[in-house]
C-alpha positions in Angstrom: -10.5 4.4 -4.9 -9.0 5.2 -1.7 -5.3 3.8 -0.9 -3.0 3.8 1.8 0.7 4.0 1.0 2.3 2.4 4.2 5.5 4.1 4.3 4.9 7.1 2.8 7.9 9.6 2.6 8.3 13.0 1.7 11.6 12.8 -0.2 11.2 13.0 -3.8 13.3 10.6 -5.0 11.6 7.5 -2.5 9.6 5.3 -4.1 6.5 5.6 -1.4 6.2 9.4 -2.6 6.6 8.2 -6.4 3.2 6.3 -5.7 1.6 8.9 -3.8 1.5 11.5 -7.1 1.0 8.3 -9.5 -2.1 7.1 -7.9 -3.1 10.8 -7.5 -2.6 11.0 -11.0 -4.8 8.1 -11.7 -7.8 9.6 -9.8 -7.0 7.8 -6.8 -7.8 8.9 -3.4 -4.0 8.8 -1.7 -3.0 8.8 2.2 0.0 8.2 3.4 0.8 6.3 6.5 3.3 7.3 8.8 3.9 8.1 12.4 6.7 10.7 12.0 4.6 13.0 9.4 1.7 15.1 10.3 2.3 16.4 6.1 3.6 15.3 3.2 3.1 18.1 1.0 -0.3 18.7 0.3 -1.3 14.6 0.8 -2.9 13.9 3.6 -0.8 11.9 6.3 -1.5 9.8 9.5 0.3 8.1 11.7 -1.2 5.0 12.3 -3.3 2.4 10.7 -6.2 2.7 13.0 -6.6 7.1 11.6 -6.9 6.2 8.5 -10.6 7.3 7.2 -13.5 4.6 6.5 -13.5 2.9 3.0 -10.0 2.7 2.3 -10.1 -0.4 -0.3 -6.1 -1.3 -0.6 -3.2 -0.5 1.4 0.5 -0.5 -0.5 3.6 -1.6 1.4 6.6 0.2 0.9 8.5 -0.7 4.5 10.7 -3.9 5.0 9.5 -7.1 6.5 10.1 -6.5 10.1 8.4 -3.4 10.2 5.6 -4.4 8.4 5.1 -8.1 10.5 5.2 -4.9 13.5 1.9 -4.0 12.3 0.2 -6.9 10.8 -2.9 -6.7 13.9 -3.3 -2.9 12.9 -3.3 -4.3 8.8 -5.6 -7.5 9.5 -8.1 -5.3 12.2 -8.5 -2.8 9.1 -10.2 -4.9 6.8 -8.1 -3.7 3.8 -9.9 -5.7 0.5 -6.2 -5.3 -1.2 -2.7 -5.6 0.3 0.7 -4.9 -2.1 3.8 -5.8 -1.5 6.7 -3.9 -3.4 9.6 -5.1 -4.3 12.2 -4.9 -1.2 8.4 -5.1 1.1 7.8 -8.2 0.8 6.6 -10.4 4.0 5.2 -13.9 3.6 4.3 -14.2 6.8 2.1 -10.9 7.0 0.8 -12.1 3.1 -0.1 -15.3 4.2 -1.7 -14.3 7.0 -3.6 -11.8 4.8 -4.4 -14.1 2.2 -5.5 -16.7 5.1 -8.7 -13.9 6.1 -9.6 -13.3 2.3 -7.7 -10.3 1.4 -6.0 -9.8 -1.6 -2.4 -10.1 -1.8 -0.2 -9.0 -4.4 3.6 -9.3 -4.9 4.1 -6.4 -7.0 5.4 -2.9 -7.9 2.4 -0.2 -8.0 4.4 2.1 -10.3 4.4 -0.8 -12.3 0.8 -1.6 -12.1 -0.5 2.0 -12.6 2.0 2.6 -16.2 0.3 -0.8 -17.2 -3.5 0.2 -16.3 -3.3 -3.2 -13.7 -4.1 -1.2 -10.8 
């Protein structure tokens, strides 16, 4: 499955990069998305919502409210079937919304949910 880490950070230690190599791991199909990175170390990177390449299925939310409700067009226009929101991410606004066009929301860590095969 394809899945768009929306926050993605090239520090080690950040829990956006954590996620990258997990779902990796998992067989996933990772990308990262965000405007500052052209790389993030051998993942592919883009900078906006709108690059990201056909058939991406969920998108996982690792930036604060406000700069998440910033995008929310670019995360609705998509068409993402799956949208979660880690812990310090989330946005009931953007969720609702979300919810309100018939895509998946989750409240939820996906470190968690790839340890515990929820994914």
């Amino acid at each position: 499955m394809k899945v768009a880490v929306l926050g993605a950070s090239p520090k080690a230690d950040r829990y956006a990069n954590i996620a990258l190599h997990r779902l990796q791991d998992a067989g996933h199909e990772a990308i990262g998305v965000n405007p500052a990175l052209p790389d993030l170390g051998g993942f592919p990177c883009v900078a906006a919502i709108g690059d990201l390449p056909d058939g991406v299925d969920t998108v996982t939310v690792y930036l604060g409210g406000a700069r998440s409700q910033e995008l929310a067009d670019q995360i609705l226009i998509y068409g993402f079937r799956r949208a979660i929101f880690n812990p310090g991410a989330e946005n009931p606004e953007l969720e609702r919304t979300l919810s309100d066009a018939g895509v998946e929301v989750l409240e939820g860590c996906t470190l968690v949910m790839l340890s515990t095969r929820q994914f």
